[in-house]
C-alpha positions in Angstrom: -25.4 34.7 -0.3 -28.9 33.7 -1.7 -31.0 31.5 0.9 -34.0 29.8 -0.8 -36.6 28.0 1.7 -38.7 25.3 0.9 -40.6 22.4 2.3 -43.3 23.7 4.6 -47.0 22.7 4.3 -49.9 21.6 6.5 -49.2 18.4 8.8 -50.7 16.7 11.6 -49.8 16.7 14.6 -47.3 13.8 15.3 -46.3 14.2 11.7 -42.9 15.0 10.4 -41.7 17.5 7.7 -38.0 18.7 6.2 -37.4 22.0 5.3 -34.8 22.1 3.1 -32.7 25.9 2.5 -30.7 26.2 -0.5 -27.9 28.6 -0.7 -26.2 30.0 -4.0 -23.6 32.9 -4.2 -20.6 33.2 -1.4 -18.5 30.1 -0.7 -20.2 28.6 3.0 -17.3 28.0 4.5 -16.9 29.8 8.2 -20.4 30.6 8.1 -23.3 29.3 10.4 -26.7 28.5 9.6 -29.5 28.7 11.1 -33.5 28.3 10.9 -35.6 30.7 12.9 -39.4 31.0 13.0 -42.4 33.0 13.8 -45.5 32.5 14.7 -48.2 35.6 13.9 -47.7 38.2 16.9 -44.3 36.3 18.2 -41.1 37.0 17.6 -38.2 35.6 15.4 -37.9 32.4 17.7 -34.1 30.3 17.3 -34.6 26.6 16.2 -31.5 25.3 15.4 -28.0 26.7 14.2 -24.8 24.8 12.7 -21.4 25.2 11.6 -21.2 24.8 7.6 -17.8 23.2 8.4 -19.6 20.4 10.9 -18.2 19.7 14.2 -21.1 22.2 16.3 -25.0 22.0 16.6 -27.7 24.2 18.4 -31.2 23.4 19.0 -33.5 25.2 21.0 -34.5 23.3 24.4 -38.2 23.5 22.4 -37.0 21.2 19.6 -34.7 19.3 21.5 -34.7 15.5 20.2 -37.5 16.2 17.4 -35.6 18.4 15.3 -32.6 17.5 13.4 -30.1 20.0 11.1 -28.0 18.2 8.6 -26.3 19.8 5.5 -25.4 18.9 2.0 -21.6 20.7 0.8 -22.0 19.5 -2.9 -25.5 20.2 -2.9 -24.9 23.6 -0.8 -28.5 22.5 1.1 -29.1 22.4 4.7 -32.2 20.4 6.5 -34.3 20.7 8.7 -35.9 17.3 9.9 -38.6 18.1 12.1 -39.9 14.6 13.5 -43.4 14.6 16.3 -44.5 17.9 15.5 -46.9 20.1 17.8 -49.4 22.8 17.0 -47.5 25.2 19.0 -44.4 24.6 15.9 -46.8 26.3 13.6 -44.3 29.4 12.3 -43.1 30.8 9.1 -39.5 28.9 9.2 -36.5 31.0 7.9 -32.8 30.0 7.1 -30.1 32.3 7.7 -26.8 32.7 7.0 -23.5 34.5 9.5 -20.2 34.7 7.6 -18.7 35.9 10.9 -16.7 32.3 11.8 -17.7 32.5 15.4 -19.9 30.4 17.0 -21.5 29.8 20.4 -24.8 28.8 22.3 -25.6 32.7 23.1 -24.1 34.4 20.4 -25.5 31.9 17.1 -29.2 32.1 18.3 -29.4 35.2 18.2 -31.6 36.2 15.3 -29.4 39.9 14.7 -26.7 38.4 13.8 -27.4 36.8 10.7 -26.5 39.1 7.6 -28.0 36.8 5.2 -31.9 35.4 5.4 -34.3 33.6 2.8 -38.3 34.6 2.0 -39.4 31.4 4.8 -41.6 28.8 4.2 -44.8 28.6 6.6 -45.9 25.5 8.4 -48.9 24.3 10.2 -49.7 21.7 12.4 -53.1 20.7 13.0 -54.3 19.3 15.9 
């Protein structure tokens, strides 16, 4: 599986962004995606996970009621709608991929068990 990022760029604070993450190679279905981030001296932080089949979404408490992960199956593209955005959201964003077909609060935001990640896309919020 190929995970392409795209999307980022420099926003205000308040503002809004999508991240889109475009995947090409192994058929998606079973897997769960995910975006992580990281911010320079952090580390890989969980923002938001789904099953590619639908029925289950994750967000971190942090982006709780800001952040919304939808998908597209023909298109093979996930989202990431990231609505009132805050200086401290300023990260490198990466999509990921786990073909394992299990899924959970503790065990999908885990950043180790993704097999599959793309090259990120950075964002910046001003203040």
């Amino acid at each position: 599986v190929q995970l392409v990022e795209s999307g980022g760029g420099l926003v205000q604070a308040g503002g809004s962004l999508r991240l889109s993450c475009a995947a090409s190679g192994a058929p998606l279905s079973g897997y769960t995606m995910g975006w992580f981030r990281q911010a320079p001296g952090k580390e890989r932080e969980f923002v938001s996970a789904m099953r590619w089949s639908g029925g289950s979404l994750l967000y971190a408490d942090s982006v709780k009621g800001r952040f919304t992960l939808s998908r597209d199956n023909v298109k093979r593209m996930v989202y990431l709608q990231m609505n009132s955005l805050k200086p401290e959201d300023t990260a490198v964003y990466y999509c990921a991929a786990d073909p394992t077909q299990y899924f959970s609060g503790t065990y999908s935001s885990r950043p180790t068990i993704y097999d599959y990640w793309g090259q990120g896309t950075q964002v910046t919020v001003s203040s």
